[in-house]
N, CA, C and O atoms as a GROMACS GRO file, in nm:
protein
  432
    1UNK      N    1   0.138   0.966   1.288
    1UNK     CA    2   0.254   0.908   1.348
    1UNK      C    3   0.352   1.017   1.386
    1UNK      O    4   0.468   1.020   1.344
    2UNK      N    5   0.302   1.102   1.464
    2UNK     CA    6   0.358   1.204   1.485
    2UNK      C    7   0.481   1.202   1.640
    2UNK      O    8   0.539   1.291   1.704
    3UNK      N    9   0.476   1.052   1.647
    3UNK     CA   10   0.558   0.935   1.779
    3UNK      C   11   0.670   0.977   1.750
    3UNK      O   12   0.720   0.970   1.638
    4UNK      N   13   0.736   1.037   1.873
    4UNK     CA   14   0.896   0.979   1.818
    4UNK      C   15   0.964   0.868   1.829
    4UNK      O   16   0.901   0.792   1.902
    5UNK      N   17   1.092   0.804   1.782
    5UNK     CA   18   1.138   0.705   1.766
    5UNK      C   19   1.132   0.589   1.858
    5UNK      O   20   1.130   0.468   1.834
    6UNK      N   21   1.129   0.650   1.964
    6UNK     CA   22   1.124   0.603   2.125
    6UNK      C   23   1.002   0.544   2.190
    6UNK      O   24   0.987   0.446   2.264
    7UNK      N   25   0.925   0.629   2.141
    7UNK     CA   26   0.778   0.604   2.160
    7UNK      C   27   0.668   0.539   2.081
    7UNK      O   28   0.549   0.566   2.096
    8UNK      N   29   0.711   0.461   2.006
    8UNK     CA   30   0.650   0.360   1.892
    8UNK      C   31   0.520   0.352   1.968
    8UNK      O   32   0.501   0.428   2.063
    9UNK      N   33   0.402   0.235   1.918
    9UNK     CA   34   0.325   0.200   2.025
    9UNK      C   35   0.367   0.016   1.953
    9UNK      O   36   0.362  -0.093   2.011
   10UNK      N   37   0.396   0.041   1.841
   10UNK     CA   38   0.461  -0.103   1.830
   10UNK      C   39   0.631  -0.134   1.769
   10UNK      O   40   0.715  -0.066   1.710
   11UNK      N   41   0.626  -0.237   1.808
   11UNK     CA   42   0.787  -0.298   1.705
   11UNK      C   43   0.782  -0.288   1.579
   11UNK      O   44   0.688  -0.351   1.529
   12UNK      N   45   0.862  -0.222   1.493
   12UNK     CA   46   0.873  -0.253   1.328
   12UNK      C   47   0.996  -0.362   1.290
   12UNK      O   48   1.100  -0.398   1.345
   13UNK      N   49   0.941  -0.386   1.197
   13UNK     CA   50   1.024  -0.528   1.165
   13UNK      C   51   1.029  -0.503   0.965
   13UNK      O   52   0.942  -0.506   0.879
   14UNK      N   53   1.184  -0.478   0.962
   14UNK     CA   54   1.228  -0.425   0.831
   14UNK      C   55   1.122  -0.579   0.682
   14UNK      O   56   1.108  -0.702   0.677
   15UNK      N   57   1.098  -0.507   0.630
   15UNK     CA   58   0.990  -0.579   0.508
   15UNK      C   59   1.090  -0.516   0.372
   15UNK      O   60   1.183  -0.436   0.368
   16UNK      N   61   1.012  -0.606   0.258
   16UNK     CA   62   1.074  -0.581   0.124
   16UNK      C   63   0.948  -0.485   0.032
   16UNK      O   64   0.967  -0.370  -0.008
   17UNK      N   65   0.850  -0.545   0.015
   17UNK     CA   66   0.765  -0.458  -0.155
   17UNK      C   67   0.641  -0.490  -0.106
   17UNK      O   68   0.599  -0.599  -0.067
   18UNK      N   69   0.573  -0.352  -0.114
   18UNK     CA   70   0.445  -0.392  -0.155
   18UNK      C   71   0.350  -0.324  -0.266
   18UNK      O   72   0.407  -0.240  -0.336
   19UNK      N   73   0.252  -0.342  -0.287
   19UNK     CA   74   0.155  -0.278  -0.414
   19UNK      C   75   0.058  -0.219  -0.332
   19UNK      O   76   0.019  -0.265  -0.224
   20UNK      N   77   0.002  -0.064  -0.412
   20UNK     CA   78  -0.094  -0.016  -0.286
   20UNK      C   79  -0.213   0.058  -0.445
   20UNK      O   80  -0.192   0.076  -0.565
   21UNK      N   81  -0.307   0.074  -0.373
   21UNK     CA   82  -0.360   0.102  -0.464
   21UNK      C   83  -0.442   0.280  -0.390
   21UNK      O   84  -0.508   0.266  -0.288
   22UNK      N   85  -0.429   0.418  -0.446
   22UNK     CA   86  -0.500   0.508  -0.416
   22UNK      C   87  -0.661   0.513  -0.390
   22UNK      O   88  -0.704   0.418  -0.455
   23UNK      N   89  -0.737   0.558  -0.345
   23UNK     CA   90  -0.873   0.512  -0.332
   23UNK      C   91  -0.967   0.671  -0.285
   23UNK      O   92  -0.928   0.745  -0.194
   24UNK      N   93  -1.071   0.693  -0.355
   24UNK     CA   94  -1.092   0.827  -0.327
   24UNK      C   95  -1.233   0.772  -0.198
   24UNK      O   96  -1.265   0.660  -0.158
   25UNK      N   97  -1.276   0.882  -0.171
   25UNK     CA   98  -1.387   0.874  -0.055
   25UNK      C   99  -1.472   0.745  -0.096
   25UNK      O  100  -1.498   0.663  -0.007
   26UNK      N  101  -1.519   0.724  -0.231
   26UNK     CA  102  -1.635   0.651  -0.301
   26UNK      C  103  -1.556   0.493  -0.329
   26UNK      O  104  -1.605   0.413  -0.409
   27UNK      N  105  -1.476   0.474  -0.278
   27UNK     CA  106  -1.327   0.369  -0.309
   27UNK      C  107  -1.335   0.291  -0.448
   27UNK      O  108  -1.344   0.170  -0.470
   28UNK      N  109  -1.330   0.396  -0.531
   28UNK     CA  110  -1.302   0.411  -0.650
   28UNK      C  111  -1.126   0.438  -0.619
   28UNK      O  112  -1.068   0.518  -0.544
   29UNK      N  113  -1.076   0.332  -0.712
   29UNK     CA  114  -0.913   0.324  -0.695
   29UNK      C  115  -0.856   0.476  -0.811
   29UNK      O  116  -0.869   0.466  -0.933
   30UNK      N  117  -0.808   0.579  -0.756
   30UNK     CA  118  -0.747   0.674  -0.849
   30UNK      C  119  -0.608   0.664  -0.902
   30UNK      O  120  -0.567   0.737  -0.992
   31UNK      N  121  -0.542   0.576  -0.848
   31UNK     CA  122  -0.420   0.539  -0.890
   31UNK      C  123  -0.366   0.446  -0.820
   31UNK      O  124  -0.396   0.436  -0.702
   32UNK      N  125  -0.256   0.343  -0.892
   32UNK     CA  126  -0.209   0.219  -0.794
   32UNK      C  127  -0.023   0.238  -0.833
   32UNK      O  128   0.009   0.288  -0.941
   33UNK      N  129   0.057   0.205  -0.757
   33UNK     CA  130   0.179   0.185  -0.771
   33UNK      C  131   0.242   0.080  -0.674
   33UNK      O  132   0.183   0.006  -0.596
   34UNK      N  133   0.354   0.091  -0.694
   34UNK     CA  134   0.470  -0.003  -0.583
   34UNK      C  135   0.555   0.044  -0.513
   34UNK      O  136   0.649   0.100  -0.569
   35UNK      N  137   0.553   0.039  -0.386
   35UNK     CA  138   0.637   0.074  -0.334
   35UNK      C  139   0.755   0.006  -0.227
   35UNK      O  140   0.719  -0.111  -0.216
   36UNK      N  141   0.850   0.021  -0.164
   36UNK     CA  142   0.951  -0.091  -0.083
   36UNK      C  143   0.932  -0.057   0.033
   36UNK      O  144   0.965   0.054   0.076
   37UNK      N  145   0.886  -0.131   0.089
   37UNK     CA  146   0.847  -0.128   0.295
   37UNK      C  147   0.998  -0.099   0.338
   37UNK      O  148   1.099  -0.159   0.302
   38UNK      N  149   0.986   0.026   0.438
   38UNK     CA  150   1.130   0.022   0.515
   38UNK      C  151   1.101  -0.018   0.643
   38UNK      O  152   1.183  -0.022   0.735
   39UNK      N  153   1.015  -0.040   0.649
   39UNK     CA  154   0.961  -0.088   0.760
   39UNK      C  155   0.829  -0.102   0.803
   39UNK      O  156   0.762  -0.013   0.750
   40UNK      N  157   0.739  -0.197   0.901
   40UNK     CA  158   0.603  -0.204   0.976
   40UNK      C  159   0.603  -0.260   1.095
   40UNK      O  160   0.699  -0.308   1.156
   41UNK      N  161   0.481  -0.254   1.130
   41UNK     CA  162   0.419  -0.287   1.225
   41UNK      C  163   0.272  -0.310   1.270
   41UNK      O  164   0.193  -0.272   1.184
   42UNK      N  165   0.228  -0.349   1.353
   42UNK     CA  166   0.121  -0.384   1.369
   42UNK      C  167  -0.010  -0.237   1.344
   42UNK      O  168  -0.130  -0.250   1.322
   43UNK      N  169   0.052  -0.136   1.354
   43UNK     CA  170  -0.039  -0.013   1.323
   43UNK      C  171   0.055   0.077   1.180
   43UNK      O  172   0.013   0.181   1.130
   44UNK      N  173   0.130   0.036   1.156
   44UNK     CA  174   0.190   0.156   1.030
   44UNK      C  175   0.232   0.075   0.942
   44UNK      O  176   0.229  -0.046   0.963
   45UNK      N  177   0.282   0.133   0.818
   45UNK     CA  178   0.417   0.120   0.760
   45UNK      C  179   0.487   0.259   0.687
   45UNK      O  180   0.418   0.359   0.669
   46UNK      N  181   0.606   0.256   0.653
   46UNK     CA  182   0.677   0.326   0.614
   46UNK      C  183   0.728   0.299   0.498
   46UNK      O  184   0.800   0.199   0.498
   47UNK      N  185   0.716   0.357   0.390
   47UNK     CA  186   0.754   0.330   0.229
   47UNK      C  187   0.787   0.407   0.169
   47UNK      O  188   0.737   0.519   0.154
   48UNK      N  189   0.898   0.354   0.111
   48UNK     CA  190   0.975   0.468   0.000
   48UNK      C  191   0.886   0.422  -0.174
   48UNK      O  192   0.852   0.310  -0.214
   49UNK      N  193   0.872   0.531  -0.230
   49UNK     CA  194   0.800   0.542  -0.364
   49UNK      C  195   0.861   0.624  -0.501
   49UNK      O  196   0.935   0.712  -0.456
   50UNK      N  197   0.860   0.628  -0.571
   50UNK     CA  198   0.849   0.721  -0.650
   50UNK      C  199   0.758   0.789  -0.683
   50UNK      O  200   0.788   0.874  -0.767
   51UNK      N  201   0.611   0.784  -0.637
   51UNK     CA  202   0.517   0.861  -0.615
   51UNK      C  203   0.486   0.956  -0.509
   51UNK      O  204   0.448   0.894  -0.409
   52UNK      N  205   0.487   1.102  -0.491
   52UNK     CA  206   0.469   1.161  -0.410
   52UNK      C  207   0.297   1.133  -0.375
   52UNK      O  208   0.209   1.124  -0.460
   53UNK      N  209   0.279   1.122  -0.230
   53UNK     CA  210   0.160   1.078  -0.200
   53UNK      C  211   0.113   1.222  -0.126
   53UNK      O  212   0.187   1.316  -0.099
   54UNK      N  213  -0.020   1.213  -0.102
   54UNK     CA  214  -0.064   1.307  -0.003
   54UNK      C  215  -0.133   1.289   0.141
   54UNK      O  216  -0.209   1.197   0.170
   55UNK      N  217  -0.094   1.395   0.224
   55UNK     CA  218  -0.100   1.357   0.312
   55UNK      C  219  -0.264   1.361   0.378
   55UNK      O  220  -0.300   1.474   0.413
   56UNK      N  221  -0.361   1.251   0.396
   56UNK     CA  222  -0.486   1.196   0.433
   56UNK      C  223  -0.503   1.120   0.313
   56UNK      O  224  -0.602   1.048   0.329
   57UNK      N  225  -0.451   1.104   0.200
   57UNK     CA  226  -0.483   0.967   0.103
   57UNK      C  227  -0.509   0.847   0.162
   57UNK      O  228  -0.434   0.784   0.236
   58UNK      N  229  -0.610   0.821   0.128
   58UNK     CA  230  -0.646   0.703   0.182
   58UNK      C  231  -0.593   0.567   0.056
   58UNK      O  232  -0.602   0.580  -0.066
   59UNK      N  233  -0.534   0.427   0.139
   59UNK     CA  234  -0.425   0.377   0.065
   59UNK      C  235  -0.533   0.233   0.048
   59UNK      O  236  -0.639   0.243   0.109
   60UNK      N  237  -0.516   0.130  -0.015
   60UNK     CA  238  -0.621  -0.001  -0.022
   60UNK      C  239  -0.403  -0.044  -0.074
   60UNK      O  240  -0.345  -0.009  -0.177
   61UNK      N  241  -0.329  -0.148   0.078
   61UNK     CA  242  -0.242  -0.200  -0.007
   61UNK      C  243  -0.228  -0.329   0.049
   61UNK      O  244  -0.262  -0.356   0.164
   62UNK      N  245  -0.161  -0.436  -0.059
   62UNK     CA  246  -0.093  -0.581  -0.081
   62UNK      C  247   0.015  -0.580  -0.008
   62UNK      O  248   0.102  -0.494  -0.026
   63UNK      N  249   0.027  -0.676   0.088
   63UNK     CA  250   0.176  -0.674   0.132
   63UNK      C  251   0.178  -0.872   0.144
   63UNK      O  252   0.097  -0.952   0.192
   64UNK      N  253   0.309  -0.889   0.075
   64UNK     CA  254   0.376  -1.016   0.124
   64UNK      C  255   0.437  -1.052   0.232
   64UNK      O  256   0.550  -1.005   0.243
   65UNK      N  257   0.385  -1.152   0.358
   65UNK     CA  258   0.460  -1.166   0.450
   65UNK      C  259   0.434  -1.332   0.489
   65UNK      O  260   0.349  -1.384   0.561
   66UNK      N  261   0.538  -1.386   0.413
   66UNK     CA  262   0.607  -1.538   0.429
   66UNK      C  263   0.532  -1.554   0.308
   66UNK      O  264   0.546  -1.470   0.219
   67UNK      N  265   0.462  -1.643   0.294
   67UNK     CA  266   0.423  -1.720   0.167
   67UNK      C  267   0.287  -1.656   0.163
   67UNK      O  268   0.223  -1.708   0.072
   68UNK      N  269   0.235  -1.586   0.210
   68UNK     CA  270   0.039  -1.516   0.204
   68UNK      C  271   0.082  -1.397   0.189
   68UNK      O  272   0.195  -1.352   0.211
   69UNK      N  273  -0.040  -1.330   0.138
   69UNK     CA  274  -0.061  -1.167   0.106
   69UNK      C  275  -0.201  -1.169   0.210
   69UNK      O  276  -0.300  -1.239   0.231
   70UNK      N  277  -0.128  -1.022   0.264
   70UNK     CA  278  -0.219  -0.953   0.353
   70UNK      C  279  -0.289  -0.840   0.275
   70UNK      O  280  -0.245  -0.771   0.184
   71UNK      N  281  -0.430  -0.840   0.346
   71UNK     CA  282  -0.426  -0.626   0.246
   71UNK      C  283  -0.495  -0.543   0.347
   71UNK      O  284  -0.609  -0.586   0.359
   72UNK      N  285  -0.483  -0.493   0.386
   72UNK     CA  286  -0.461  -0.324   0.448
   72UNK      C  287  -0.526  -0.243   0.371
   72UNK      O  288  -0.540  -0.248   0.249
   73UNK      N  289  -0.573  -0.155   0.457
   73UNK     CA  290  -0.605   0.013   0.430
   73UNK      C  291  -0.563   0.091   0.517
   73UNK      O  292  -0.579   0.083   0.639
   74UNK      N  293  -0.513   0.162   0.461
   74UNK     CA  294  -0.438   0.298   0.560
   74UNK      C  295  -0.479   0.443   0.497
   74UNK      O  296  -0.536   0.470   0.392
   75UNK      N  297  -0.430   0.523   0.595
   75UNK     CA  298  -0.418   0.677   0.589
   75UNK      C  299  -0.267   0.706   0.568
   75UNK      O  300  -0.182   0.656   0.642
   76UNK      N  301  -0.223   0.817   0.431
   76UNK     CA  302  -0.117   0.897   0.435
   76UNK      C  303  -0.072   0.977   0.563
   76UNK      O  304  -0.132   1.079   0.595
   77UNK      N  305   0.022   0.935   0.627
   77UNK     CA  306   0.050   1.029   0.788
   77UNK      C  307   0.168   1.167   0.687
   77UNK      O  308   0.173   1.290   0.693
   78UNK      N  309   0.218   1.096   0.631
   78UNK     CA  310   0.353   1.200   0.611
   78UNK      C  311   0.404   1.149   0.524
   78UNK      O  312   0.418   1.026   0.524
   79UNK      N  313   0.448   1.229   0.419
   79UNK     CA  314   0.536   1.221   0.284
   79UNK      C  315   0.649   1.339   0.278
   79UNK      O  316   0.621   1.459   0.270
   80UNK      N  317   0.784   1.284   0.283
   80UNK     CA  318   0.898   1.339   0.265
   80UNK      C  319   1.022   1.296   0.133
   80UNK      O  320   1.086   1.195   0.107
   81UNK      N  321   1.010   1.449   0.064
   81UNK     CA  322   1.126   1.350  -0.047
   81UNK      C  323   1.238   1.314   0.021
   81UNK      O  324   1.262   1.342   0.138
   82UNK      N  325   1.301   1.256  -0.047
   82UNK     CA  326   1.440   1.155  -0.037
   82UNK      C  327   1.539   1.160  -0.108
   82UNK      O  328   1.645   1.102  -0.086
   83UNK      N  329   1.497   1.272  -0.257
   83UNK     CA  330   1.581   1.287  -0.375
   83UNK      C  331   1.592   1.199  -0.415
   83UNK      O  332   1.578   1.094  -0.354
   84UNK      N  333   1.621   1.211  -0.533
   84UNK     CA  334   1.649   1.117  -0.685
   84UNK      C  335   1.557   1.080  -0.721
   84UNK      O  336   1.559   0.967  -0.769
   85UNK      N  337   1.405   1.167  -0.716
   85UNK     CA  338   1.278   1.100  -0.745
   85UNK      C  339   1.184   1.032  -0.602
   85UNK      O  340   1.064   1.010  -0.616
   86UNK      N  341   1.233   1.013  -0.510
   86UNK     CA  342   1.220   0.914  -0.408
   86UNK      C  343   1.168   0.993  -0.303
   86UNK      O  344   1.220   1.096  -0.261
   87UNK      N  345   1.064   0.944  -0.263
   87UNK     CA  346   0.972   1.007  -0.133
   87UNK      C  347   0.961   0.853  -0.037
   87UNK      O  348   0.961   0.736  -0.075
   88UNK      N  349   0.952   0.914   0.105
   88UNK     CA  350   0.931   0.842   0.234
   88UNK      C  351   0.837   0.857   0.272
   88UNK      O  352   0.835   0.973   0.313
   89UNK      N  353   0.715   0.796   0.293
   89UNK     CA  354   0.567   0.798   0.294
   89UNK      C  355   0.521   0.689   0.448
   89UNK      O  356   0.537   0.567   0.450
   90UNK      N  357   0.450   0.789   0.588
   90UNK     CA  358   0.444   0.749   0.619
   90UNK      C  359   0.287   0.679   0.649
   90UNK      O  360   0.195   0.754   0.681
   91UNK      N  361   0.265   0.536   0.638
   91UNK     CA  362   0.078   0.503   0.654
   91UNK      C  363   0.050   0.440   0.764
   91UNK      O  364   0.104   0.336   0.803
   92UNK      N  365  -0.080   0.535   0.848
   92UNK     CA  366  -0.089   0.498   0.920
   92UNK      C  367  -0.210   0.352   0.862
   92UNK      O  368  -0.273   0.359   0.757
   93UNK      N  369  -0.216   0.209   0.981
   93UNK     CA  370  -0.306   0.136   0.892
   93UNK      C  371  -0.472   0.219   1.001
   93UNK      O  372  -0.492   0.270   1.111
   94UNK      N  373  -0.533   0.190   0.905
   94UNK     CA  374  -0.722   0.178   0.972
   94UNK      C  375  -0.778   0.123   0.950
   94UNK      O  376  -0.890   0.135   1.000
   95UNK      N  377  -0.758   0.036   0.876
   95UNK     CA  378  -0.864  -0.114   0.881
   95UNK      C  379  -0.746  -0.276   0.843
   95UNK      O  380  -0.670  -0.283   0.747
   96UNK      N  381  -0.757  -0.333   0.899
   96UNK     CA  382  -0.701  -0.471   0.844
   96UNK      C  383  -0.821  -0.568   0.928
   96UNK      O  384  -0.890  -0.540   1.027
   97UNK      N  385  -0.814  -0.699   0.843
   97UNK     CA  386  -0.876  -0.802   0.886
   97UNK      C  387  -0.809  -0.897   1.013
   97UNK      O  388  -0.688  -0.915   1.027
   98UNK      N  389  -0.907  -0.950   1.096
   98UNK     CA  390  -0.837  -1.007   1.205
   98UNK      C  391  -0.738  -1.126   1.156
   98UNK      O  392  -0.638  -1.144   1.227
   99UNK      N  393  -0.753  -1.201   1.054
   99UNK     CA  394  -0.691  -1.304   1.001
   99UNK      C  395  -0.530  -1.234   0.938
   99UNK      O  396  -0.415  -1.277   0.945
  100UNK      N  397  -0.592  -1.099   0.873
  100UNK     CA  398  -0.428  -1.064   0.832
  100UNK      C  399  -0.384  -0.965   0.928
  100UNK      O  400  -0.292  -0.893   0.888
  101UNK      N  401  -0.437  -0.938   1.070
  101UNK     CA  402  -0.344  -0.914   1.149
  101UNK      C  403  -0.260  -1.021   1.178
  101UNK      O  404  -0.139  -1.009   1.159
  102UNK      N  405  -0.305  -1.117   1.219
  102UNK     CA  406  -0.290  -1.208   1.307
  102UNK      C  407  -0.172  -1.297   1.235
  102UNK      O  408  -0.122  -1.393   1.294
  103UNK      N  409  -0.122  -1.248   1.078
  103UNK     CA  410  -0.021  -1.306   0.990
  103UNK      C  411   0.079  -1.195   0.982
  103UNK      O  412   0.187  -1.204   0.923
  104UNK      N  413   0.040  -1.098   1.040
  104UNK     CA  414   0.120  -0.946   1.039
  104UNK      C  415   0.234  -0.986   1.174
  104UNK      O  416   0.357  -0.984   1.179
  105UNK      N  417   0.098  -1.030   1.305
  105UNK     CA  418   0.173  -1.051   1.417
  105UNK      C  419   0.323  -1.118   1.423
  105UNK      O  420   0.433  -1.084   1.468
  106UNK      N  421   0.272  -1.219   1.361
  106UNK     CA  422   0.359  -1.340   1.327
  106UNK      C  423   0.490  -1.302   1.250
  106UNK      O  424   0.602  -1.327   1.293
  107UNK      N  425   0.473  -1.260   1.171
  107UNK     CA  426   0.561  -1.176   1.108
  107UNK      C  427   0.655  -1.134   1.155
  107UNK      O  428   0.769  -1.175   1.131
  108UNK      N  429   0.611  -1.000   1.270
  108UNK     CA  430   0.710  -0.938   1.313
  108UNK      C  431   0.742  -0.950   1.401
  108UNK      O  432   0.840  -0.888   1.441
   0.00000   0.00000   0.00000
């Protein structure tokens, strides 16, 4: 997501929490946490953590949007601290299901 602000390829639409889980090549989960959506869209999201992530981690995450959970897999694009513990983590998505796009759409 190397886009600038201007050049999105989609709309983000501000979100609250989601749960993501780390996943190595063999998708064996290496670690899971929570983090607060500052935002998504139909190809990203953007999350603040207290986990510094790395950048090509591949992500397996939960997101709430209206009354259903969607789940996603993404790629780490970019991780920036934020201080006070707090990193800005950006994921790009690479796989979602057509059913939880299609509740993503709606969404935003």
């Amino acid at each position: 997501m190397t886009e600038g602000f201007n050049n999105r390829r989609h709309h983000r639409t501000d979100s609250l929490n989601l749960s993501y889980f780390n996943v190595d090549e063999n998708d064996q989960i290496v670690d899971q946490g929570m983090g607060r959506t500052l935002n998504i869209s139909q190809s990203g999201i953007l999350l603040e953590t207290t986990t510094e992530l790395s950048t090509g981690q591949l992500m397996d995450m939960e997101m709430a949007m209206h009354d259903q959970l969607i789940a996603a897999r993404g790629t780490v694009i970019h991780c920036q601290p934020l201080g006070d513990g707090q990193f800005q983590v950006g994921i790009e998505f690479t796989a979602i299901k057509d059913k939880d796009l299609a509740i993503l759409k709606d969404f935003i």
